[in-house]
VOTORZA-138546 format. One record per residue (C-alpha): residue in three letters; x, y, z. Coordinates in Angstrom, 3 decimals, m for minus. Layout:
N
ALA,X,Y,Z
...
This chain:
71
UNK,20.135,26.416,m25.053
UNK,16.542,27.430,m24.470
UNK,15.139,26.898,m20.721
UNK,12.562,24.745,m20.613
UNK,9.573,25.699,m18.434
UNK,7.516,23.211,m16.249
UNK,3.814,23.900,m14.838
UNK,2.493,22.626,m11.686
UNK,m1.194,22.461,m11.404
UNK,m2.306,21.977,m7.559
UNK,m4.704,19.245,m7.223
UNK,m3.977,17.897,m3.567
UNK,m7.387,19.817,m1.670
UNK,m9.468,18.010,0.813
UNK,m12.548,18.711,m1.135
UNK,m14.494,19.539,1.789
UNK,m17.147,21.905,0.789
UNK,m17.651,20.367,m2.379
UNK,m17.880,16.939,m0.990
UNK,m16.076,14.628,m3.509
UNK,m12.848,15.264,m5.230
UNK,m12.977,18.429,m7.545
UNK,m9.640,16.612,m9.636
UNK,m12.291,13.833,m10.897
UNK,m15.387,15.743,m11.627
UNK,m16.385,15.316,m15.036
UNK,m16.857,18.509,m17.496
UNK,m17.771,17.685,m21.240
UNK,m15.846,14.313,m21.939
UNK,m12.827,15.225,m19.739
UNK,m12.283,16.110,m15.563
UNK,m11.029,18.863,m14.605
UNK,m8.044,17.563,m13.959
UNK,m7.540,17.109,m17.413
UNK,m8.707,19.953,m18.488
UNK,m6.002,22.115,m16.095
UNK,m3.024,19.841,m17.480
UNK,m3.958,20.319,m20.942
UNK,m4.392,23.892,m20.792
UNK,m0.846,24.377,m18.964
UNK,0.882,22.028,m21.119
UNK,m0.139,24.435,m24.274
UNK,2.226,26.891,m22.420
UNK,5.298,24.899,m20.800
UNK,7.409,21.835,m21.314
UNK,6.065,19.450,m18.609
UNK,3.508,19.547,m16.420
UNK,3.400,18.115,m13.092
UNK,0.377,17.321,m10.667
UNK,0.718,18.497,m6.853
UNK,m1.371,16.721,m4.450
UNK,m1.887,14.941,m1.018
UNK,0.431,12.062,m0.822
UNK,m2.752,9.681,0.168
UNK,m3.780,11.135,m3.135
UNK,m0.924,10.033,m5.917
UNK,m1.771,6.616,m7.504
UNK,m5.916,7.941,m7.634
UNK,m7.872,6.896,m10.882
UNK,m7.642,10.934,m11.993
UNK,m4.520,11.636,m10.961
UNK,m2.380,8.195,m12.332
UNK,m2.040,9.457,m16.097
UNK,0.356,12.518,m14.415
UNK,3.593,13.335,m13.237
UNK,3.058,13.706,m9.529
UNK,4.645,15.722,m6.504
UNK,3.016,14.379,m3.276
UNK,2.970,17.160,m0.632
UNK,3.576,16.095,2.341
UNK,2.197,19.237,4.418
């Protein structure tokens, strides 16, 4: 049996310098957000979204898998 391979795309910053969430910013049609999870998932079996926990459940982050970090 072949091992399947999973991809974890961190998403969880505070977005300080930038001053609103980098996961929902808009490029072309798509966020970035996407655009990370699409890429990866053209290379592994699943992909799963790491973020703040105060984070899961947000508009660009509710389509994904998610691992809440709580540090």
């Amino acid at each position: 049996m072949k091992p399947v391979l999973h991809g974890l795309v961190l998403a969880g910053g505070r977005s300080r310098r930038m001053g609103t969430d980098k996961a929902a910013i808009r490029f072309g049609q798509r966020t970035l957000l996407s655009r990370a999870v699409a890429q990866l998932r053209s290379a592994v079996g699943h992909v799963y979204v790491s973020c703040r926990a105060e984070q899961d459940g947000s508009d660009s982050r509710a389509p994904y898998a998610v691992i809440a970090d709580p540090v």
